[in-house]
C-alpha positions as CSV (number, residue, x, y, z in Angstrom):
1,X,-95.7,59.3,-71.2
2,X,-98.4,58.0,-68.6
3,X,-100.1,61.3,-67.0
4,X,-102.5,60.6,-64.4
5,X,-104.1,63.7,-63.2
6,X,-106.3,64.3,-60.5
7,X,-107.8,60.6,-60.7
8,X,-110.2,59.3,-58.3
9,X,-110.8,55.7,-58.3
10,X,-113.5,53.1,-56.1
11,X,-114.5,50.0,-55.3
12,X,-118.4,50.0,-54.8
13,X,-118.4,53.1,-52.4
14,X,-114.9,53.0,-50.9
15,X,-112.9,55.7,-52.2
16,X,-109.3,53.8,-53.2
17,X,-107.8,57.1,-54.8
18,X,-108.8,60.1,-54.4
19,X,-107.6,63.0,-56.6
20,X,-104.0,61.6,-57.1
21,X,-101.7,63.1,-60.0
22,X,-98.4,61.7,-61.4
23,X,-96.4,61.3,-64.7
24,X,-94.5,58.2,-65.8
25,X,-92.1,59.1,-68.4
26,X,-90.9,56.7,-71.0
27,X,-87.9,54.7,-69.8
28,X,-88.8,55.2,-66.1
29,X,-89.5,52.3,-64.1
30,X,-92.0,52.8,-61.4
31,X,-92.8,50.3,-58.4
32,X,-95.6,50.5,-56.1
33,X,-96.3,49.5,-52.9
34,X,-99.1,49.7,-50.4
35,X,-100.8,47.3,-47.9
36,X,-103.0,45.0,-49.0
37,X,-106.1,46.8,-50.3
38,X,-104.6,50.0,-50.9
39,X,-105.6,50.2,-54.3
40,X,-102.4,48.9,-56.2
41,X,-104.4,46.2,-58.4
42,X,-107.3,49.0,-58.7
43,X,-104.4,51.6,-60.5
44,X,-103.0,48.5,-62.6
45,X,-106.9,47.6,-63.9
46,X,-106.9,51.3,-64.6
47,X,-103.3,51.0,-66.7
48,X,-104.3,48.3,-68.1
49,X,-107.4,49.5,-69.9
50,X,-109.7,47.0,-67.4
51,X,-110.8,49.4,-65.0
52,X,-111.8,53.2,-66.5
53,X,-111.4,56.3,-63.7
54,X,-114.3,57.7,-61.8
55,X,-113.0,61.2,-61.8
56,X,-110.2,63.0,-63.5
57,X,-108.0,62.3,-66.9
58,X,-105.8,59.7,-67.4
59,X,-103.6,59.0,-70.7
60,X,-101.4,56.8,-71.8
61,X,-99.9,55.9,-75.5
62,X,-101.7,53.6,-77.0
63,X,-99.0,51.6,-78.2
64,X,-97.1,51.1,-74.6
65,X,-97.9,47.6,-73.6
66,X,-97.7,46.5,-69.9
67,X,-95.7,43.4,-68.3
68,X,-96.6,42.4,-64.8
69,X,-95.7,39.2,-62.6
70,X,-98.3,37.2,-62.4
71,X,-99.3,36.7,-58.3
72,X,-100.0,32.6,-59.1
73,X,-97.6,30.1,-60.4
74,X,-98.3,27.8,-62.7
75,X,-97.2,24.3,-62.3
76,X,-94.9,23.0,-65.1
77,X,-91.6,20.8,-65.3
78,X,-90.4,23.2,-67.3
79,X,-86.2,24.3,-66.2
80,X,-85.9,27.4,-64.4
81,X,-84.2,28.8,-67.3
82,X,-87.2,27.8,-70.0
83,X,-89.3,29.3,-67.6
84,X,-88.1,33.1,-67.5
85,X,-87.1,32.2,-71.2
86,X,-90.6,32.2,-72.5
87,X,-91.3,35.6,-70.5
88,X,-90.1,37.2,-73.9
89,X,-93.4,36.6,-76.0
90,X,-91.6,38.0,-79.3
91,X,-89.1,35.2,-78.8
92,X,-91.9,32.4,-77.7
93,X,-93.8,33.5,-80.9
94,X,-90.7,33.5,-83.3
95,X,-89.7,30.2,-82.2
96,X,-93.5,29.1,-82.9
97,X,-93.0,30.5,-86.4
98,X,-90.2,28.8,-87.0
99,X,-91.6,25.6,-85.9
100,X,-94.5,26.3,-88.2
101,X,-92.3,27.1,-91.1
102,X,-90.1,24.1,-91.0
103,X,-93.7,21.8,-90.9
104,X,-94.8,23.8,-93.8
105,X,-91.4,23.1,-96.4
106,X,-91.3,26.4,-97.2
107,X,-87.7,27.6,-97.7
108,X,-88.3,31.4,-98.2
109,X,-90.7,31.1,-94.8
110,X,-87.7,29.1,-93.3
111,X,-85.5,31.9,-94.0
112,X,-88.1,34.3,-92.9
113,X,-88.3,32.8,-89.3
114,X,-85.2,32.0,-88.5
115,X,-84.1,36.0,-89.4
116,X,-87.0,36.9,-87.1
117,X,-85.2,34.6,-84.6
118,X,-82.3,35.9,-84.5
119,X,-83.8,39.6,-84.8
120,X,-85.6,38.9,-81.6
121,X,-82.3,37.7,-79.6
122,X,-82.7,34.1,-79.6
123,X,-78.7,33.9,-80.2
124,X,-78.4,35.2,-76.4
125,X,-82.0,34.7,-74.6
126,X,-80.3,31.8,-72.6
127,X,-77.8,33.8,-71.1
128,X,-80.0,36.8,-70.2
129,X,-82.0,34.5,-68.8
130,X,-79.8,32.6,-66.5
131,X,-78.1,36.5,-65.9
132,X,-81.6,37.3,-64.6
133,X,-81.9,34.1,-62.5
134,X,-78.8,34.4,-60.7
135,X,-79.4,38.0,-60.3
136,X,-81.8,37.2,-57.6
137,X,-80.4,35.1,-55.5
138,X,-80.3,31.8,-57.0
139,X,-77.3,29.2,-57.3
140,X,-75.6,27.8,-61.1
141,X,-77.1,24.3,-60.1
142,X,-80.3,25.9,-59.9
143,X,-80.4,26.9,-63.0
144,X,-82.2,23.5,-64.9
145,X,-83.9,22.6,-61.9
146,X,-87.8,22.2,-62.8
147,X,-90.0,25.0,-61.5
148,X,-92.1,22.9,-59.1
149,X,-88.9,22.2,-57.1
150,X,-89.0,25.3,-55.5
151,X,-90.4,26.3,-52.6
152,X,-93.1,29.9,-53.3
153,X,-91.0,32.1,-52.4
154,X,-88.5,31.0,-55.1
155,X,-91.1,30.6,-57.5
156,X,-92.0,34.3,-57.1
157,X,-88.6,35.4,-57.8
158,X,-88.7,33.1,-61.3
159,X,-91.8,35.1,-62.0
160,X,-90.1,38.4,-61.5
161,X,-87.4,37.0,-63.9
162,X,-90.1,36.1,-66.6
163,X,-91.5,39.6,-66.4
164,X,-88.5,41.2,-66.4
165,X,-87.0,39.0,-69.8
166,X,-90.3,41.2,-71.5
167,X,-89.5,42.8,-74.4
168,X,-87.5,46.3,-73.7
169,X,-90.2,48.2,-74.8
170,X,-92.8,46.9,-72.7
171,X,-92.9,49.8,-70.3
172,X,-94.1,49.2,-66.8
173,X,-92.6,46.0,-64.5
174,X,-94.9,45.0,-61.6
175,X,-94.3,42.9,-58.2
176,X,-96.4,42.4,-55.4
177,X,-95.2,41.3,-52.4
């Protein structure tokens, strides 16, 4: 569980947070918003081990690992649905693995990586991916369409997508609007 409790946190001498308190219990999924400079990406450096609190106690397990959307979007021809795909790292670093293995000869690595493939879901991360896709708004034909076709707005929702296609025990989802 994430405890925050009585934290204070600031930028140079502006007081962002001042003596907040919380708990985020495993399996909850939290979402913050604010206006812009309220302190949300403050809290997240704090979460995320890049920021430390000025005042008060903050814990969290140290084997909880954060997933966020990331605010830019990178330019790639890559399908919608390879996109959100590769927001599951295990999956992106079994199918490296496997790659690796088959280049190498090795038959007992081969078998190796292709159980860690399957162990990771490759056998369905298609179809949660394209579930996720649709999910938020977009059309079937959409679905293969490279990523710089859409317009920001849609390529904010693929980034939700990629975050969301995390690993289940990746604890804490961000968005920013």
């Amino acid at each position: 569980m994430i405890t925050l409790k009585n934290i204070t946190l600031r930028r140079g001498a502006r007081v962002l947070i001042d003596d907040a308190s919380c708990t985020v219990n495993p399996g909850e999924r939290v979402g913050l918003v604010g206006r812009n400079g309220a302190g949300k990406s403050t809290l997240f450096a704090l979460l995320n081990g890049t920021l430390h609190e000025d005042r008060g106690d903050f814990v969290i397990p140290p084997q909880w690992r954060m997933a966020q959307v990331a605010q830019d979007m990178p330019e790639t021809e890559d399908s919608a649905t390879r996109f959100v795909i590769e927001g599951d790292t295990r999956l992106v670093e079994a199918e490296a693995e496997v790659a690796a293995a088959e280049a190498s000869g090795d038959g007992e690595r081969m078998a190796y990586a292709y159980t860690h493939l399957n162990d990771v879901g490759a056998h369905d991360a298609q179809a949660r991916a394209q579930a996720l896709i649709l999910g938020l708004g977009f059309r079937t034909d959409e679905l293969d369409r490279p990523v710089n076709s859409f317009s920001g707005g849609w390529r904010m929702r693929l980034q939700l997508a990629r975050a969301l296609m995390c690993p289940s025990d990746l604890w804490f989802k961000r968005h920013f609007r």
